[in-house]
C-alpha positions in Angstrom: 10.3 19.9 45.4 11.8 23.1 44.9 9.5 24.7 47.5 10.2 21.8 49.9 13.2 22.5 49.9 12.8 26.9 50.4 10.5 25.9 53.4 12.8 23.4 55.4 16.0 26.3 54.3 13.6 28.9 55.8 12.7 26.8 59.1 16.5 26.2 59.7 17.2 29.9 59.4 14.1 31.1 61.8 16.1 28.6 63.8 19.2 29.5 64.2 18.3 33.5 64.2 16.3 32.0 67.1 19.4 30.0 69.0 21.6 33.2 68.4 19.2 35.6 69.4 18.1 33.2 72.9 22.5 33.4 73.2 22.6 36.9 73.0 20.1 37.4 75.3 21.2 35.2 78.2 24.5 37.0 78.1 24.0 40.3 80.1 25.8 43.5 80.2 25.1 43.3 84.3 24.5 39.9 86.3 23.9 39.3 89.9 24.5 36.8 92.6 23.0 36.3 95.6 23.6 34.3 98.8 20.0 32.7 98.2 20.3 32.6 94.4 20.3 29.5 91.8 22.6 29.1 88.9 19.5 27.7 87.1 18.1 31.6 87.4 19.1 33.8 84.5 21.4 35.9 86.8 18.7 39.2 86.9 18.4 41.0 89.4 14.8 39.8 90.9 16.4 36.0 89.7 19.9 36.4 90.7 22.5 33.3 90.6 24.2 31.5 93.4 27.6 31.6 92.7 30.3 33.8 90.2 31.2 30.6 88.1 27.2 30.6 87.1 26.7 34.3 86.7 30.4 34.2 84.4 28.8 32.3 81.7 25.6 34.8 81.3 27.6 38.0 81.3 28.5 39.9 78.0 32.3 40.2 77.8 33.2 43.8 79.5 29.9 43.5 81.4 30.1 43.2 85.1 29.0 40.5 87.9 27.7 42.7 91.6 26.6 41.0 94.4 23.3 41.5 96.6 23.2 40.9 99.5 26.3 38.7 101.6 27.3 35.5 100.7 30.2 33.0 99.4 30.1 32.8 95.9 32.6 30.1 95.1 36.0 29.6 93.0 35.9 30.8 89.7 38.3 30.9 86.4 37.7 34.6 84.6 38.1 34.3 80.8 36.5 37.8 79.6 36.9 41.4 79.7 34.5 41.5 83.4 34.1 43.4 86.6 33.6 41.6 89.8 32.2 43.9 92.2 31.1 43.0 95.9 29.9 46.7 96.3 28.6 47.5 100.1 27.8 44.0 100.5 30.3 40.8 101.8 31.3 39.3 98.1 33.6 36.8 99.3 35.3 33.3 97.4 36.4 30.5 99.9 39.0 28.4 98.4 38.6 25.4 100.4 41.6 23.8 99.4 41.1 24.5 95.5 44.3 24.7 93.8 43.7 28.8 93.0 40.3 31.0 94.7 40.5 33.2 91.3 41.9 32.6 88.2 42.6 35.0 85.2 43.3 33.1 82.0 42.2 34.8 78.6 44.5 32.6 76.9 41.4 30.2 75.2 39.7 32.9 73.9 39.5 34.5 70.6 41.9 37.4 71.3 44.0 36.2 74.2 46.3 38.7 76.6 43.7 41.5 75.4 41.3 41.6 78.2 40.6 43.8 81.2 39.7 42.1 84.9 38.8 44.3 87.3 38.1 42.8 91.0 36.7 45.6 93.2 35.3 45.0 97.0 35.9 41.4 97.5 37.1 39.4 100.1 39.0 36.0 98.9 40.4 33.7 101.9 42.2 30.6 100.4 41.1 28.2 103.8 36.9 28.3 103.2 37.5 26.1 106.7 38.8 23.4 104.7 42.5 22.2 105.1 44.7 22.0 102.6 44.5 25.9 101.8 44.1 27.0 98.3 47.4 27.3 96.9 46.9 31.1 95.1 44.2 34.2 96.1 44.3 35.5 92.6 46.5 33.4 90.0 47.0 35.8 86.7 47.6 33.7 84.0 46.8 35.8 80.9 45.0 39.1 80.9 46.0 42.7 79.3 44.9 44.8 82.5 44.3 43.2 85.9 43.1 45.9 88.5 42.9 44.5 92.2 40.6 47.5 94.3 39.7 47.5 98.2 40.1 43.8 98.1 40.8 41.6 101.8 43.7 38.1 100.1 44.4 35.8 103.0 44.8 32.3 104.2 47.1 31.1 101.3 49.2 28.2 101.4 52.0 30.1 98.2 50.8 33.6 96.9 48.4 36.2 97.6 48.8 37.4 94.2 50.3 35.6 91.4 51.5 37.7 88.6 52.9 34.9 85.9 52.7 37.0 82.4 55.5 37.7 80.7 53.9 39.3 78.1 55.1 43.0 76.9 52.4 45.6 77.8 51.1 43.4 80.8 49.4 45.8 83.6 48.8 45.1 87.3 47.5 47.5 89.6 46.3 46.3 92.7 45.3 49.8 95.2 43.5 50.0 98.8 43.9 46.5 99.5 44.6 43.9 102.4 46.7 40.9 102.1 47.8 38.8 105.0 48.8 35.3 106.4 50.3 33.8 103.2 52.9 30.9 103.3 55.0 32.9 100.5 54.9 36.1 98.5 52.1 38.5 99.7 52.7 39.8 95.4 54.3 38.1 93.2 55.3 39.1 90.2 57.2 37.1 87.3 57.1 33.7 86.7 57.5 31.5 90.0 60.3 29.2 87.8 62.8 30.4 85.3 62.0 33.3 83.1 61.4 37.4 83.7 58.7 39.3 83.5 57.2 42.5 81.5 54.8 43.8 83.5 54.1 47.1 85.4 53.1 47.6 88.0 51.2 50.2 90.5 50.8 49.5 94.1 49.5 52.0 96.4 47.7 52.3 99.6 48.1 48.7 100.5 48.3 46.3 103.7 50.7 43.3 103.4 51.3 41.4 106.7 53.1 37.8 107.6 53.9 36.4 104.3 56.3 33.7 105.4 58.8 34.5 102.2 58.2 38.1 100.0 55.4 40.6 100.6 56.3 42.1 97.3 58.3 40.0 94.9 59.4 42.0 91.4 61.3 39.7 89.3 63.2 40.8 86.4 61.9 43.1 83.5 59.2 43.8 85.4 58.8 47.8 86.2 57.0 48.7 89.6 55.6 52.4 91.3 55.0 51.4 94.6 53.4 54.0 97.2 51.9 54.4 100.7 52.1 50.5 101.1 53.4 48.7 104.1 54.8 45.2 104.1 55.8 43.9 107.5 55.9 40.8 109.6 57.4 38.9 107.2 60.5 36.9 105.8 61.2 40.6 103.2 59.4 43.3 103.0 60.0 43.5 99.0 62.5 41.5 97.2 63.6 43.5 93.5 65.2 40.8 91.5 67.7 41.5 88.9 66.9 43.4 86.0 63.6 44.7 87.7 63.2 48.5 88.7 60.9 49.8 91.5 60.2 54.1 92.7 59.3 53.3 96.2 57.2 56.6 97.8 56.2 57.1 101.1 56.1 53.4 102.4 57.1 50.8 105.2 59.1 47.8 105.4 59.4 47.7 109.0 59.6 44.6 111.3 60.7 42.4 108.9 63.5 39.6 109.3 65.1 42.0 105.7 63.2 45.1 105.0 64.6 45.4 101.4 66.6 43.0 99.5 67.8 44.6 96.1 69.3 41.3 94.5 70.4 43.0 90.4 67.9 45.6 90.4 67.6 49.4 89.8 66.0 50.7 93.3 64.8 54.7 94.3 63.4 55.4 97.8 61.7 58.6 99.0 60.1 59.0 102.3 60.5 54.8 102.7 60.9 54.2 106.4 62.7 51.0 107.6 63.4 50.0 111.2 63.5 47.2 113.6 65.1 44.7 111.1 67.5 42.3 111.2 69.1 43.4 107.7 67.4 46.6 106.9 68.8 47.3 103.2 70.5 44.6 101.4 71.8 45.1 98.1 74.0 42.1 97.2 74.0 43.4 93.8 72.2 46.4 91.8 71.9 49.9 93.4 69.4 51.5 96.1 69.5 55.1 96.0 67.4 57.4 98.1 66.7 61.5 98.3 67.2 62.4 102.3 64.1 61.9 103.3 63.9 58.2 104.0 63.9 57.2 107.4 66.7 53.4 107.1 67.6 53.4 110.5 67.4 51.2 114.1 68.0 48.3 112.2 71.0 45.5 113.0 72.6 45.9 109.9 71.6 47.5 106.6 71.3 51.3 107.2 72.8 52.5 104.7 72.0 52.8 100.9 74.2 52.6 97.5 74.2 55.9 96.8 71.5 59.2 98.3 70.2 62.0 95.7 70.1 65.6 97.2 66.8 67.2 97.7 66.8 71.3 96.1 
């Protein structure tokens, strides 16, 4: 009996060492998809999957996802420490009237608000053809570090970027990318309801075009270096809510219905150019300051700051 019994213990032990060791396997450091790919496939690169929601599942936490050759690789919800990378191909997500094209939601995991996302090269167009539009480009739920890199967000029926942690230590960098055509903020960052937020932030060397409300929203607590970024065509160039703070270097807000609108918040310009607005600085409360070199002019009202720093 009693070697009955050390058999079937040692059968169930070659099988799980089995299972675990088949797990760890299918989980990748590097996965890839391709436009003529299967889910089904093991996500290699001679058997790459068909979409990023298939390839997610078989990639290691802090691994990374690249794409082929072109192709649509569908909505997906981002749970782990990953890199999405569309490299020199087209790595694109049509919403098609999903409620969000991305999501980034560590919050189910085993060590929730700890992980780093980084989408590089992608480009993420909330229409897919399909009306409605998706709602969000890239909805940030929970995450430590989000880093948004040469990436085209359009076609949104709310938010090109949806910042809604309010978690202290949150990051958010989002550089070299194109967002355009959204029904409201271009950025948002902060809860869309009550509540502030804790992130900080680092935009530079972006393209933000006809959002019907915000390009940049900062909502309060949050902390934001913004630089060689232009926000025009829109409702505001950037809105700083109260209690937020924002260095603005060496950017744009021209050609908007309110090229800044400083509503509590703790605002410094340098080399910020704002024309051709109906309101080119408000600041119904909180302080813009500015060193001599910005450029707030040709505007219909608004060309003056709260207060100017001399340059030595």
């Amino acid at each position: 009996m009693n070697k009955f019994r050390f058999t079937i213990n040692a059968v169930a032990i070659a099988i799980f060492m089995f299972a675990f060791a088949s797990l760890a396997q299918a989980q990748a450091t590097r996965t890839w998809v391709s436009g003529v790919g299967d889910d089904v496939n093991p996500c290699s690169r001679t058997a790459p999957c068909k979409t990023f929601a298939g390839a997610i599942s078989k990639t290691a936490d802090n691994g990374e996802i690249d794409c082929l050759d072109p192709g649509g690789f569908g909505v997906v919800t981002i749970t782990k420490s990953i890199v999405l990378d569309g490299g020199g191909t087209l790595g694109s997500i049509l919403g098609g009237g999903s409620p969000s094209c991305l999501i980034i939601n560590d919050s189910g995991s085993g060590s929730p608000n700890s992980k780093t996302v980084t989408l590089r090269r992608l480009s993420i167009n909330g229409s897919g053809g399909v009306n409605p539009q998706s709602n969000v480009g890239v909805n940030i739920v929970s995450a430590l570090r989000v880093n948004i890199q040469n990436c085209y967000i359009y076609n949104v029926s709310q938010q090109g970027v949806l910042d809604s942690r309010t978690g202290a230590g949150d990051k958010l960098s989002i550089v070299n990318s194109t967002i355009h055509n959204i029904g409201l903020d271009g950025i948002h960052v902060g809860p869309t309801a009550a509540g502030s937020s804790n992130t900080t932030v680092q935009i530079d060397g972006c393209e933000i075009s006809s959002s019907a409300q915000d390009g940049i929203f900062i909502k309060g607590g949050a902390t934001a270096a913004i630089r060689t970024t232009n926000a025009s065509l829109g409702a505001v160039g950037i809105q700083i809510d109260s209690g937020a703070s924002a260095v603005i270097m060496s950017c744009n807000f021209s050609g908007n219905a309110t090229g800044i609108d400083n509503t509590g918040g703790t605002t410094l310009l340098s080399d910020v150019t704002v024309a051709f607005c109906a309101t080119g600085v408000a600041i119904p409360n909180g302080s813009v300051t500015g060193f001599s070199n910005n450029n707030i002019s040709n505007n219909t009202a608004g060309n003056s700051l709260s207060g100017s720093i001399l340059q030595h």
